[in-house]
Backbone as a ProteinNet text record, in pm:
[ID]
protein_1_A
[PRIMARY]
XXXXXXXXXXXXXXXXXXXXXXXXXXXXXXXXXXXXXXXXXXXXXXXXXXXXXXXXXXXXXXXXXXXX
[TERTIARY]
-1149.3	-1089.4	-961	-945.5	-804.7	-716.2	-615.2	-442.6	-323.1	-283.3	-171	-44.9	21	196.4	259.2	380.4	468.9	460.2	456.2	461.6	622.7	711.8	809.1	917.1	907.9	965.6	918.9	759.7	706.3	697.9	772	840.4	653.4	643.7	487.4	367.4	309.8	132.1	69.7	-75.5	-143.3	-317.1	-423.1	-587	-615.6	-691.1	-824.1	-920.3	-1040.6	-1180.6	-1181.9	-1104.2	-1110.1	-974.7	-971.5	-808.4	-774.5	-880.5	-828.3	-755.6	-861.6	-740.9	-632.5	-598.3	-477.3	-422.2	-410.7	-287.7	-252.9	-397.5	-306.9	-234.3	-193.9	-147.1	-71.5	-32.9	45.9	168.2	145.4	176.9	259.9	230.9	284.1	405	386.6	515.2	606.5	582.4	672.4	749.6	659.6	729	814.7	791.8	951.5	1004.6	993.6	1113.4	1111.6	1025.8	1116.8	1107.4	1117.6	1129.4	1153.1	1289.7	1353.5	1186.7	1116.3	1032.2	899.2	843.8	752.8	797.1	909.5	944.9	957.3	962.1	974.6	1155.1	1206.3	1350.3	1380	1348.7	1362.3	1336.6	1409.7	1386	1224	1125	989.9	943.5	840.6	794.8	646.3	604.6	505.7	351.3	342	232.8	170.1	337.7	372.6	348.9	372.4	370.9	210.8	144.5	14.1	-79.7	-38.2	-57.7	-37.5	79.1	118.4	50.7	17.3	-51.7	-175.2	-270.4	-427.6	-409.6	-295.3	-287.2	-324.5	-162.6	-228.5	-309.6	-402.4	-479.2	-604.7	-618.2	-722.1	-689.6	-620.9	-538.4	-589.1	-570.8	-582.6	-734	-799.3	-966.2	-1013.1	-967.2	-947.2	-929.5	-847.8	-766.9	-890.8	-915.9	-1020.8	-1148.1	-1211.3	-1329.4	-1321.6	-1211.9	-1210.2	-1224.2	-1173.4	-1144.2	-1286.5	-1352.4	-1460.7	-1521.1
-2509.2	-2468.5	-2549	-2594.3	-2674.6	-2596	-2650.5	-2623.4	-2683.8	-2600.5	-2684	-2675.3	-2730.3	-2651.4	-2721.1	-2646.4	-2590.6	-2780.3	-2816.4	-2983.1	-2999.7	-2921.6	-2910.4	-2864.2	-2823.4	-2740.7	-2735.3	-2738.7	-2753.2	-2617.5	-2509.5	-2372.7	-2260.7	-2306.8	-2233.5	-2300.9	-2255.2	-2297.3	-2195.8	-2227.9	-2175.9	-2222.3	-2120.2	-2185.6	-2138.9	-2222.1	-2174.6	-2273.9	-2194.8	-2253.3	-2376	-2359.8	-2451.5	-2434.8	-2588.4	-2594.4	-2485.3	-2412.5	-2377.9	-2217	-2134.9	-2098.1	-2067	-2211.5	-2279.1	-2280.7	-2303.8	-2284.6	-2161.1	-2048.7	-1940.5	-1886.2	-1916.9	-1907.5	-1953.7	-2104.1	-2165.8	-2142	-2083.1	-2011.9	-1926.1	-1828.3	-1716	-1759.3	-1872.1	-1920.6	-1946.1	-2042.8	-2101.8	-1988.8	-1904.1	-1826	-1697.3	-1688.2	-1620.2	-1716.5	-1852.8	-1935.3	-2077.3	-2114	-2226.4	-2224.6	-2112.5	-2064.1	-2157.4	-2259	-2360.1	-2457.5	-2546.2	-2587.1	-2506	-2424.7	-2347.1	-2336.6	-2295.6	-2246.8	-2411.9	-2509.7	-2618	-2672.6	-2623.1	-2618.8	-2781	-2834	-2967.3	-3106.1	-3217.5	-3339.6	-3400.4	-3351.5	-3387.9	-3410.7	-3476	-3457.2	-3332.2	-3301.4	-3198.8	-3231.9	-3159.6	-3214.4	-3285.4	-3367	-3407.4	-3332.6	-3225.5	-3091.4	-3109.7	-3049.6	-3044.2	-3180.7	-3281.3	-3438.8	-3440.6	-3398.6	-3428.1	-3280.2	-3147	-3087.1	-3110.9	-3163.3	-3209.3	-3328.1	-3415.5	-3529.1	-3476.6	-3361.6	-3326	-3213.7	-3148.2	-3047.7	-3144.9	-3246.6	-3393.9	-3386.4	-3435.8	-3474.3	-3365.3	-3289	-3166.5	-3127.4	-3141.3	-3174.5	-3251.2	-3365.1	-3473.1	-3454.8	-3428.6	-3366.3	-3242.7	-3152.2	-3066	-3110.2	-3230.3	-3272.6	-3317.4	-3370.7	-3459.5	-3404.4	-3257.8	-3185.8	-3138.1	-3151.3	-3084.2	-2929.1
8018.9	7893.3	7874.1	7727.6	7745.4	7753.9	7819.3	7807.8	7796.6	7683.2	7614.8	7634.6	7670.9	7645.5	7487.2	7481.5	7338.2	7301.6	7180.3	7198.1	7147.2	7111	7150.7	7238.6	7297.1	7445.2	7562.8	7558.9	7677.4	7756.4	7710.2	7781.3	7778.8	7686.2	7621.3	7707.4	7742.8	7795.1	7770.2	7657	7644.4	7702.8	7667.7	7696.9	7569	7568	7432.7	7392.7	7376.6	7378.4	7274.6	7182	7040.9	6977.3	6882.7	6880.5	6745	6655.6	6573.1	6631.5	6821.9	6884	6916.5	6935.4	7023	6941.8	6778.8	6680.1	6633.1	6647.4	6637.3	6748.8	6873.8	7018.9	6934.7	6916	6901.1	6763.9	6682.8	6557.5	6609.4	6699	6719.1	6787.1	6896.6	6974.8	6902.5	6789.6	6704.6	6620.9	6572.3	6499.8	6565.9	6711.9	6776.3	6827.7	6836.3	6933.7	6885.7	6726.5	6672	6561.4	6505	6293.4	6239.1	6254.6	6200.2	6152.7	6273.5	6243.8	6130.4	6204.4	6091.4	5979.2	5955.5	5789.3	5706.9	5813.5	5744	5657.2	5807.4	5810.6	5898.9	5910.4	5975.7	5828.1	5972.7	5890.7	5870	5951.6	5935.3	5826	5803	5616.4	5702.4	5572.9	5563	5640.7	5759.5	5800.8	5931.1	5925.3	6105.7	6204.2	6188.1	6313.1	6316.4	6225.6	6266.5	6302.9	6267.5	6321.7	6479.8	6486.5	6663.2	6743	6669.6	6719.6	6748.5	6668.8	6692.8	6811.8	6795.6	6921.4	7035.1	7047.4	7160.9	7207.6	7137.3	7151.9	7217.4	7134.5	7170.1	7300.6	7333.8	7495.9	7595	7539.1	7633	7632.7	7526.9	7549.7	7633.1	7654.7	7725	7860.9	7901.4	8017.7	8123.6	8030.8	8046	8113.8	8039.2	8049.7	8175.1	8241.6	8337.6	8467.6	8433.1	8578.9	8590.2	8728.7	8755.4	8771.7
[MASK]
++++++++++++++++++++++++++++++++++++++++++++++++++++++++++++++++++++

């Protein structure tokens, strides 16, 4: 099963079968311990977050497959 940690903090590790999952895991982190980002309180443009989230959710598919 993949596993992910926070792709900002790193403090978070989650599992889940599929990445759409892993973003609601991942949703919930953000929204007690990085609001600023979710609410779309940063310099990012719209969209980045979930760009670098699928990267590494990929990665971590990746990662998964490999271990026996």
């Amino acid at each position: 099963m993949p596993r992910m940690a926070c792709i900002d903090c790193g403090a978070f590790v989650a599992e889940a079968e599929s990445w759409q999952t892993m973003l609601v895991k991942m949703v919930q982190h953000y929204l007690e311990d990085h609001h600023d980002i979710i609410s779309g309180h940063t310099d990012r443009p719209a969209g980045a977050w979930m760009e670098r989230f699928m990267l590494a959710y990929r990665a971590s598919e990746d990662a998964d497959a490999k271990v026996p």
